[in-house]
C-alpha positions as CSV (number, residue, x, y, z in Angstrom):
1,X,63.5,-33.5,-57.9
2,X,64.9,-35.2,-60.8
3,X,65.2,-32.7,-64.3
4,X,62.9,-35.4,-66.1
5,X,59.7,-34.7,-63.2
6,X,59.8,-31.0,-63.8
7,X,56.2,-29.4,-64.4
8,X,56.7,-26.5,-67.2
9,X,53.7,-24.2,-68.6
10,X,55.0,-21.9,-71.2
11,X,53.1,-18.5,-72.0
12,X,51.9,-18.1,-75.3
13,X,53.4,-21.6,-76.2
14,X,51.9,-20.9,-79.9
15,X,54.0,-17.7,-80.5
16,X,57.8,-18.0,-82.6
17,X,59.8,-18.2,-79.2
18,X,57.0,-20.5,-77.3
19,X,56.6,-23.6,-79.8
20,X,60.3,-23.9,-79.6
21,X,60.2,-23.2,-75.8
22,X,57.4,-26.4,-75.8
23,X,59.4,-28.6,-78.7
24,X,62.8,-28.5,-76.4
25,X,61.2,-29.4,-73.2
26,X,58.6,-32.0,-74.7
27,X,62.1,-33.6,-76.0
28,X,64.1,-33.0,-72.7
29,X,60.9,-35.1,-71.4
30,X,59.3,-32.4,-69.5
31,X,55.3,-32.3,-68.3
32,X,54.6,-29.3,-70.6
33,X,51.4,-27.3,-70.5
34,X,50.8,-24.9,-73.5
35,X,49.0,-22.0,-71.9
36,X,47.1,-20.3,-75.2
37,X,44.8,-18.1,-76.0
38,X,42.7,-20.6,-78.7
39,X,43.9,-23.7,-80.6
40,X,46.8,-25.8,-78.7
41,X,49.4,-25.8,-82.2
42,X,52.4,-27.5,-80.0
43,X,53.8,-30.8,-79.0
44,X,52.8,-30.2,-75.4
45,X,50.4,-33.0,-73.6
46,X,48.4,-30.4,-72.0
47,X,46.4,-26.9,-72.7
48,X,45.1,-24.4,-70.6
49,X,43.4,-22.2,-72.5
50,X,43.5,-18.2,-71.1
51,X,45.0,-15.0,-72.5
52,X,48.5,-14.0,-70.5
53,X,46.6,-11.5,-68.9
54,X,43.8,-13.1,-67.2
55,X,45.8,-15.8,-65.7
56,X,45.1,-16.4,-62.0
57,X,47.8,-17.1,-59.5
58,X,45.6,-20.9,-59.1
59,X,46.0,-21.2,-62.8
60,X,49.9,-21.0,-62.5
61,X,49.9,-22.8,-59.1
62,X,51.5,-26.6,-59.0
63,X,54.3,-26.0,-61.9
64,X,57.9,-25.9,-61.1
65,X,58.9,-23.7,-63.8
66,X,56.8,-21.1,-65.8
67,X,58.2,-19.9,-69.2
68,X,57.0,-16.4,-70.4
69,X,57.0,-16.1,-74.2
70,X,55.0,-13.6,-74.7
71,X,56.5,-11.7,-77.5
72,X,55.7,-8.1,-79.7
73,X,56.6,-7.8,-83.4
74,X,54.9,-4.9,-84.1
75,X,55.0,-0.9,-82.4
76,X,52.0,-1.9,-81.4
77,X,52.2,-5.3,-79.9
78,X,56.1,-4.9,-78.2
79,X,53.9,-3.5,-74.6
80,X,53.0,-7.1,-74.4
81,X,56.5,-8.0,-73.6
82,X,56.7,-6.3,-70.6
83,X,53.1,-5.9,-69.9
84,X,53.1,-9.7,-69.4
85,X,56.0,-10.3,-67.5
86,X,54.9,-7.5,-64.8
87,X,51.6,-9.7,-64.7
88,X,53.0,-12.9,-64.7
89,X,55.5,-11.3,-61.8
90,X,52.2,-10.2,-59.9
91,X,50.7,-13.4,-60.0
């Protein structure tokens, strides 16, 4: 599989780390799908709209590669950071 074909769907695509995630592999010609929890605000061709944590192992079935950037800025929202990656793990 040629680096052009890959299938990438980056976590929380609309977060600080995941619209630069999406930007870089729109460019690098990538089949990106922005996986977000309302509005799509990236480059990427395709949406699937879902929260990190309700994600089903179907939803994340077909993609090659699957980019976590789910972040936390705040005591309060730095859990999500590992919280999601455990989940995305799971599934």
């Amino acid at each position: 599989m040629s680096q052009k074909n890959l299938n990438v769907a980056v976590v929380a695509s609309n977060g600080r780390v995941g619209t630069l995630v999406v930007k870089e592999a729109v460019e690098r010609g990538f089949d990106v799908t922005a996986i977000v929890r309302g509005e799509n605000k990236t480059a990427a061709p395709h949406v699937l709209t879902r929260d990190a944590l309700d994600l089903t192992t179907d939803d994340l079935t077909g993609f090659d590669v699957i980019v976590d950037a789910a972040g936390g800025w705040t005591p309060e929202t730095i859990p999500a950071i590992t919280n999601v990656a455990t989940y995305l793990a799971d599934a």
